[in-house]
Structure formats: structure tokens, C-alpha cells
C-alpha positions in Angstrom: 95.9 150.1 73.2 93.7 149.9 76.3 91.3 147.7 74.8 94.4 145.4 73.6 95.5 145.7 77.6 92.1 144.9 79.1 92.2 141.9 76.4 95.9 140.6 77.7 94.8 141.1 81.4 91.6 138.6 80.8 93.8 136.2 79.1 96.3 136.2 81.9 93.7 135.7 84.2 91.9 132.5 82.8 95.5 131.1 82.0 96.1 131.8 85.9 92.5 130.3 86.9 92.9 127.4 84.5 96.4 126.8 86.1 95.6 127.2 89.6 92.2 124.0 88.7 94.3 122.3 87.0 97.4 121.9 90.3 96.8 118.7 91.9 98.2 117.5 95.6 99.6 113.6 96.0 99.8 113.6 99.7 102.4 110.8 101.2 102.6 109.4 104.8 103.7 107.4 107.5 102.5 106.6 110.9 103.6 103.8 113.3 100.4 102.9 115.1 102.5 101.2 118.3 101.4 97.5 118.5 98.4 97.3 116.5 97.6 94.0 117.5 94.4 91.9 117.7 93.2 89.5 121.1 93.2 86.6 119.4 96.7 84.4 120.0 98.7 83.8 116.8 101.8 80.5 117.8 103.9 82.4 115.4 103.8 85.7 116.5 105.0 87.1 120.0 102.0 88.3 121.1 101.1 87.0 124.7 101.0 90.5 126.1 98.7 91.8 123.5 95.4 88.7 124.9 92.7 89.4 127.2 95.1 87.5 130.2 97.8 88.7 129.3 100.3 91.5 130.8 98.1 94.8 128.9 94.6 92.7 128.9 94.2 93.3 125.8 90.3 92.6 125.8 88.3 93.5 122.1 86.6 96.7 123.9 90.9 97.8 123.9 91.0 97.0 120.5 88.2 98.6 119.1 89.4 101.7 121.1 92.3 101.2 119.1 90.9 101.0 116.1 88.9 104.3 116.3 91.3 106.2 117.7 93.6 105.2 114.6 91.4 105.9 112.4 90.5 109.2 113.8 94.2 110.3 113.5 94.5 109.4 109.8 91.1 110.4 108.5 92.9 113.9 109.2 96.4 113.2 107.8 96.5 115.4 104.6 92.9 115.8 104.9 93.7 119.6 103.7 95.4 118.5 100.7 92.6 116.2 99.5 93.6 113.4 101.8 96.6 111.0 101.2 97.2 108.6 98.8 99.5 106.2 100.3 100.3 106.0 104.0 103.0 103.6 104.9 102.2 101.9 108.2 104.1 99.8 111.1 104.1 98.0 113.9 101.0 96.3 113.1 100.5 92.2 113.6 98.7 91.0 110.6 96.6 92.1 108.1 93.2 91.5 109.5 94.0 94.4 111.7 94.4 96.5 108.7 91.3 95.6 107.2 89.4 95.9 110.4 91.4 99.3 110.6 90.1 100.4 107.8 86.6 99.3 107.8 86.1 101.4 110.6 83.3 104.5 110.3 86.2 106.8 109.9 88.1 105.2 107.2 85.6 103.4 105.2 84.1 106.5 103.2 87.9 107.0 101.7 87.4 103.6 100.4 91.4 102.6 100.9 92.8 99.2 100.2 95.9 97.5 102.4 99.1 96.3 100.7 100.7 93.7 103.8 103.6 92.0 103.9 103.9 89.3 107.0 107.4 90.0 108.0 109.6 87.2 110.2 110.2 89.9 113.0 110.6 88.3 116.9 108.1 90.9 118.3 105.3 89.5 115.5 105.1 93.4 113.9 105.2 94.1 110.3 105.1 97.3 107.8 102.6 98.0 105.2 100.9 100.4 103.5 97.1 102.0 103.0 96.3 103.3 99.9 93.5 105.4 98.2 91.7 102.6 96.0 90.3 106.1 93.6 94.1 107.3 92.8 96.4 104.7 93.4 96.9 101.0 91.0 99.2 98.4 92.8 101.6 97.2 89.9 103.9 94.8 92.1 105.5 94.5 95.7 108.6 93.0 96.2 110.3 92.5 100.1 114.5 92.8 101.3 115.3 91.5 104.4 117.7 93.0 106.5 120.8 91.2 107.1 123.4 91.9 109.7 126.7 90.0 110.5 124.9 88.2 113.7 122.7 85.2 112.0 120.3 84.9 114.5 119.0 88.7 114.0 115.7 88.9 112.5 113.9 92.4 111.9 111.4 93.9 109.9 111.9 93.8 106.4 111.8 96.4 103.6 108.3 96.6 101.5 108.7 97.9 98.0 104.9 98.6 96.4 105.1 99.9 93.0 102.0 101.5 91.5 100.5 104.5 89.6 99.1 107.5 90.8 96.2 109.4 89.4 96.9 106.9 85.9 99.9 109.3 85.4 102.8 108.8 87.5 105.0 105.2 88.5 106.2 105.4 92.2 107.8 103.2 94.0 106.9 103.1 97.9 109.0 101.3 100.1 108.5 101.4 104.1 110.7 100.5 106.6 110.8 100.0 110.6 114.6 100.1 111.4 116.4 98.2 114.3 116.0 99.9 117.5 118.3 100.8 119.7 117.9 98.5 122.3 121.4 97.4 123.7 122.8 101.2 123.6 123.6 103.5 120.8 127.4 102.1 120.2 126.2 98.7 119.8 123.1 98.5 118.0 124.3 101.0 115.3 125.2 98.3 112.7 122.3 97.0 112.4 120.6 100.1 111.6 123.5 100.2 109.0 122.6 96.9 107.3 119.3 98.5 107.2 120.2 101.7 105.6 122.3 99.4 103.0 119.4 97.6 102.7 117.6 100.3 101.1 120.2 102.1 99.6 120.5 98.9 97.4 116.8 98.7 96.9 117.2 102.5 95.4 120.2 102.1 93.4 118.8 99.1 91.8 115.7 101.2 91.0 117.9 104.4 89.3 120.1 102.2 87.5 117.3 101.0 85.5 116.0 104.2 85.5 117.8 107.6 87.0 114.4 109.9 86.7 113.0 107.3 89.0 110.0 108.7 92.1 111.6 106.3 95.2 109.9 107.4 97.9 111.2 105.8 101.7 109.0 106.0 104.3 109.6 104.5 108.0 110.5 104.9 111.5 114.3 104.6 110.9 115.1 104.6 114.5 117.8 107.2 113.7 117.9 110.9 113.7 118.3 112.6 110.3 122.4 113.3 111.3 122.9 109.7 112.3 125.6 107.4 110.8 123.2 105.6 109.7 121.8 108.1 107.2 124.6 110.3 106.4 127.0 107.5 105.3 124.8 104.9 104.6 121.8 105.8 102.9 123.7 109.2 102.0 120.5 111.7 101.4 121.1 114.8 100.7 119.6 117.6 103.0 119.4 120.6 101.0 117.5 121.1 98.0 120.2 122.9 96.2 122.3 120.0 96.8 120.1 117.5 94.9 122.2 116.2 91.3 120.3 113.6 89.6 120.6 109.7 90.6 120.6 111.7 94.9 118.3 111.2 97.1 117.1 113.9 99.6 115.9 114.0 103.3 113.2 116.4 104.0 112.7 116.2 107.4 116.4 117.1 108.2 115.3 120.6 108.5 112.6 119.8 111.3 115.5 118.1 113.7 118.0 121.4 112.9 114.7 123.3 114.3 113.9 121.1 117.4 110.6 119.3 115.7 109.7 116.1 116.7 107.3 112.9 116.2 108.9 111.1 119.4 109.9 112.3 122.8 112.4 110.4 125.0 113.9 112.1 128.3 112.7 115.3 127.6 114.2 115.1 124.1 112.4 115.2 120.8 113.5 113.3 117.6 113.1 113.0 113.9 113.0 109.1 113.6 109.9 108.8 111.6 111.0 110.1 108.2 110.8 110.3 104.8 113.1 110.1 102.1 112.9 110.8 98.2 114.2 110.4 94.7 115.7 113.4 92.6 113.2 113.2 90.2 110.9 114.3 92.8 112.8 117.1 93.6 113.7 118.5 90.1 111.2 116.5 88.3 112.1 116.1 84.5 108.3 116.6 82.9 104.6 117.3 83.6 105.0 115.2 86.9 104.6 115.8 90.8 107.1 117.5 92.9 107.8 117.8 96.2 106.6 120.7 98.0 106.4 120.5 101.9 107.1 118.2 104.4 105.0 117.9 107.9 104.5 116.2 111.0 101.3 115.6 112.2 100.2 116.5 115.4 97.3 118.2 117.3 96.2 119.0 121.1 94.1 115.5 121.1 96.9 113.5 120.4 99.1 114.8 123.5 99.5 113.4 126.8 96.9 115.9 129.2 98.4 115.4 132.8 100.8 113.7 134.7 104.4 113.4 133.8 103.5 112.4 130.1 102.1 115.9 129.7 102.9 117.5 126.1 104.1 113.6 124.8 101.9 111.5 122.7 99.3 110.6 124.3 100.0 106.8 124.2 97.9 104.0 124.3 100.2 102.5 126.9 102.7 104.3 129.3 104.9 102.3 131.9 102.8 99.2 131.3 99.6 101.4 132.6 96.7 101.6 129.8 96.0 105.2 128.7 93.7 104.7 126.5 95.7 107.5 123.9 97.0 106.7 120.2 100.4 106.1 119.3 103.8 107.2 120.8 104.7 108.4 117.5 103.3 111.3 115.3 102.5 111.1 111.6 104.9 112.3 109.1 103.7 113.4 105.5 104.9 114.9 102.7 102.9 116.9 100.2 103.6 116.1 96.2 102.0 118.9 93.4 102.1 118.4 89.8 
């Protein structure tokens, strides 16, 4: 009998050391890097602020600043977990910004490729994603704009990447940089509401082909988690136990009920840079990943140090004065294991 004990404790244990090698972490993210533009003028975009004469002076030594202090941020996103596998990005120009983004001494041993989509927005930004060229295989991308019931609005619109992770798993990625509220609350709320139709189409179009879809939204949504725009719109669910098949579910609602932010405004922290998933990631239905945790970002180096913009992100411009900082946003990420 002891023998046959010592014999069922060694075979628990390899089972439990083969188990615990075989888990595997997909990290997900998303980080607006606040005007990510290069000095060189572009007719088509709106980008006369962002030029060495311009109103920042927005010389290449600016940029290159820029560029490392990017890089230095996401280097670290997830960097716990193995690093991330796709990071949705916005408020970036054009896509040679990306690639001198991630050519940078930072980025370039993580060897990640950049999925851009030139959107027709006024202010010249688009969305796109960076991705880990080991674990991630672009299948196709697809674009939605955004339209509201005013013709002459133009936003950002809504990139869909679909691909494979680790050869195993189909995901479709789609990020998003939602209207803001300039004009007031009251009367820019629609158009956050065409958005959040937007991609509430894009997902239902996606389940109905298949319900045990991975959807995975990622953006700054301009919206707090409990906005109209969300709850009757989009219509994730916030609770895990509330999750039915064909939902999807909003994990950073949690971090706004508990006073978490990634952007500060009067004094008040919100939840606009979110992420959003599937069912199937949630109660997967086979050997695939599952969502574990969501997190934002954020550490000492990325805050503002003195002056009134202590303990905000430490931007790279504040009040039309150059700082020299990062982004006004903090990285959001959740953390997948199969």
C-alpha cells in the first residue's frame, strides 16, 4: 500500500509538472501613443502642428525621443507573460512611423510586424496593430467605417485583422479609436453610438457564421465602461457569470467600479482604453485560450513628476508646452492561457 501511494504521488506530480510546461500565455494589448506623427508634411493629412515650424516644432530629435520612449513602454507590456502577441495601436499618422517604431533598439529583438490601415480621419490619425512575427499569421484584414446621421463626419475606422496564434487558434482583432467628446457629452454621444453599432455589427456578422468565435475589440472607446454607448449599444456583459454563448464581455468594467484608470481629466480617472471579448474566450469550448486577467499598464516613469501634472501621464505635450513624456494614455492588456 505505501509503495502503491508513493507510486500515485510521483504520477501526480509529473502530470502536475507536465501541465504546469505545457500552460502557455497569449498576451493582448492596446496603447494609444498620442500623435505619433513624423516631420515630414503629408497634403492629405492634418499635420502642420506636428513640422519643425510648426505650433509643437516637431524637429526629428522630438521624434526620435518619441520613438524611444514608445518603445520603451511596450518592450515592457506583458513582458512578464512572455511578451504580447498583438498590440492594437492608435493615433498614429502613417505607417512609416510604425516601422520606424518598431525598428527601434527596443523593439527590434521581438522581431514584430505592423498591420496599417490609412484611415480618412480629419486630424490625419489612424489605428493599427503590432504583432509578434514568431506567434502570430495574418490571414486577412478587412476595414468599417463609421457612419453617423451628419454626412460630413469622418472618423477613424474599425480594423478587423484576422490571423492565427501559435498555429492553433483563429482570432479576430479589431481596433477602434471612438469619436471624442468634443462638443459636450449630450451632443457627441451619437456618434460614439454609430461607433458602437459599428462594431457590434462587425461581431454579430462574425458569430453568426460562427457562435464559438475569439472577437477580440480593442480601442480607446472614448466612453467609460457604464456609458450609453456600451451598455446599449455594443451590450457587453460585465460579469463573468453573466456570459451565455453568442455575449460579449467587458473586462475592464471592474477597474472603473474600483477607481482604475489609463486617463486622467479634472482630477478624474477613466476606463476609455478598453478591451472587449468573445464568449468563446470566456468559456472556451476546447483545448483553446481563455481569458484570465485584465491590466493596465502603468509605472513611476510613465507619470507626470512635478508641477500640476503630477501623478498624470507623463505626456509628451501638456498645454501646448513639450514635456518630453510618453503618452496621455496608459496601456491596457489582457492576459489569454490555454
Amino acid at each position: 500500500m505505501k509503495k502503491l501511494l508513493i507510486f500515485a504521488a510521483l504520477v501526480l506530480l509529473t502530470v502536475g509538472m507536465l501541465w504546469g510546461q505545457n500552460k502557455k500565455n497569449a498576451v493582448v494589448g492596446f496603447y494609444n501613443l498620442e500623435n505619433l506623427f513624423d516631420t515630414e508634411n503629408d497634403p492629405t493629412k492634418n499635420d502642420e502642428q506636428f513640422l519643425p515650424e510648426g505650433d509643437y516644432q516637431w524637429t526629428p530629435e522630438r521624434y526620435q525621443k518619441k520613438l524611444e520612449n514608445m518603445s520603451s513602454v511596450i518592450c515592457l507590456i506583458g513582458k512578464e507573460y512572455g511578451g504580447f502577441v498583438v498590440l492594437g495601436v492608435s493615433e498614429v499618422e502613417n505607417k512609416r512611423v510604425l516601422d520606424d517604431l518598431v525598428a527601434t533598439d527596443n523593439l527590434k529583438p521581438l522581431n514584430l510586424g505592423v498591420c496599417h490601415h490609412d484611415s480618412p480621419d480629419r486630424r490625419g490619425v489612424d489605428v493599427a496593430f503590432l504583432y509578434s512575427k514568431d506567434r502570430f499569421q495574418i490571414i486577412g484584414t478587412n476595414y468599417f467605417p463609421v457612419k453617423t446621421e451628419d454626412p460630413n463626419f469622418i472618423t477613424r475606422d474599425h480594423f478587423l485583422m484576422t490571423g492565427i496564434v501559435d498555429g492553433t487558434d483563429t482570432v479576430h482583432f479589431i481596433v477602434m479609436h471612438w469619436p471624442s467628446k468634443l462638443g459636450g457629452e449630450k451632443r457627441s454621444m451619437p456618434k460614439r453610438a454609430a461607433a458602437a453599432q459599428t462594431a457590434r455589427h462587425i461581431a454579430d456578422s462574425i458569430l453568426a457564421t460562427n457562435i464559438n468565435a475569439n472577437i477580440i475589440f480593442m480601442g480607446d472607446f472614448n466612453d467609460n465602461p457604464t456609458a450609453k454607448s456600451l451598455k446599449e449599444y455594443l451590450k457587453p456583459k460585465n460579469k463573468v457569470k453573466e456570459v451565455e454563448k453568442g455575449d460579449l464581455f467587458n473586462p475592464m468594467w471592474w477597474m472603473f467600479q474600483e477607481g482604475i484608470g489609463t486617463y486622467a481629466y479634472h482630477d478624474t480617472w477613466d476606463v476609455i482604453d478598453q478591451i472587449v471579448i468573445s464568449s468563446n474566450l470566456v468559456n472556451p469550448v476546447s483545448n483553446t485560450y481563455k481569458f484570465v486577467s485584465a491590466k493596465v499598464f502603468r509605472k513611476n516613469f510613465m507619470l507626470g513628476q512635478t508641477g500640476s501634472y503630477t501623478g498624470y501621464p507623463f505626456r509628451t505635450y501638456a498645454a501646448g508646452s513639450y514635456q518630453g513624456g510618453y503618452s496621455d494614455h496608459f496601456p491596457v492588456y489582457i492576459i489569454l492561457e490555454k
